[in-house]
N, C-alpha and C positions, 0 to 999 in steps of 0.2 A: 504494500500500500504506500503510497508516495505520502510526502511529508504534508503537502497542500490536502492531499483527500482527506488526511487520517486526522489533521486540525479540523477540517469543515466537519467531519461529522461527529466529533466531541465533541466541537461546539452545538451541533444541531441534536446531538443526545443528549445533553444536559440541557436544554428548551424542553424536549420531550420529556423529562424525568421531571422539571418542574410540573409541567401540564397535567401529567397525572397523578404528582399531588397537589392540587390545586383543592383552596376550600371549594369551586364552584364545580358541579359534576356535570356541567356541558361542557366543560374544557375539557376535564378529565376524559370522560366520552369520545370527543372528537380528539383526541390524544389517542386513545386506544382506535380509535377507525383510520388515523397517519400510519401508524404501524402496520394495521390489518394489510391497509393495502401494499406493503411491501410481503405481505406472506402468500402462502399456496390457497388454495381454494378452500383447502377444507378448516384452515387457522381460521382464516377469513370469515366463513359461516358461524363458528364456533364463538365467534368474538360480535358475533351482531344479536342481538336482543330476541330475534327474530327467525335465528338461523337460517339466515338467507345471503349470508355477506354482504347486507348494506346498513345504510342509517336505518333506525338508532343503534347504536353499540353500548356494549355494557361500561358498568362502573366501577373501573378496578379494586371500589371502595366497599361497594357490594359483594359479599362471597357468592362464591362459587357453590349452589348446594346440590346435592345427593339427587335432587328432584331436577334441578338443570342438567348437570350431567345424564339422569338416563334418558330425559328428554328428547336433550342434544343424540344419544344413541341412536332413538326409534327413530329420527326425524330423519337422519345422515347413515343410517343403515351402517353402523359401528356399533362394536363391543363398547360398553362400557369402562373395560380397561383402557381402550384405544381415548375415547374423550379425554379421561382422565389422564391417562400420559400426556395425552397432548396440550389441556391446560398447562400442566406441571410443566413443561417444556417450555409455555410460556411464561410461567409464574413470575420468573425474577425478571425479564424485562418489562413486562405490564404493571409492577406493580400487584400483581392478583392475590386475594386472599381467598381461604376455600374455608366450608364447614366442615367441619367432625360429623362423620356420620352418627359418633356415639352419644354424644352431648349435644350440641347443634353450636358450639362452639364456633366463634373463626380462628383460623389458624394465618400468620400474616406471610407476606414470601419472603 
């Protein structure tokens, strides 16, 4: 990565890291829909409200529950495991927090 890309986009991830903690959750939002759209289809879906890969997007503020993941399953014809890895894989760049199945706990990333 050359020295001019690898400053632009530290500078441009640390915008983004602000945005998604932002007290206001349409920034936050539209933060996590900047990102979506650099991923694959199925990030993309998984990251919209809607499951559809568009506006609105979720609130990385809002967890992740038990009931959205099997949702996200039956709607995207994936395993369960598969969702759930695939949030996790997003976890530390979005910000994302998830529930405890056991408690209803959030757990933060």
């Amino acid at each position: 990565m050359s020295v001019v890309y690898g400053n632009w986009y530290e500078k441009g991830r640390a915008v983004i890291d602000r945005w998604l903690d932002s007290e206001d959750s349409s920034v936050r939002k539209k933060a996590v829909g900047v990102i979506a759209w650099t991923k694959g289809k199925v990030e993309e879906s998984l990251l919209s409200k809607d499951l559809d890969g568009n506006s609105p997007w979720l609130d990385p503020q809002e967890a992740i529950t038990e009931d959205r993941i099997k949702a996200a399953a039956d709607a995207m014809n994936m395993s369960v495991d598969e969702v759930r890895s695939t949030y996790q894989a997003l976890a530390a760049e979005l910000h994302l927090r998830f529930e405890t199945a056991e408690s209803g706990d959030e757990t933060g990333h």
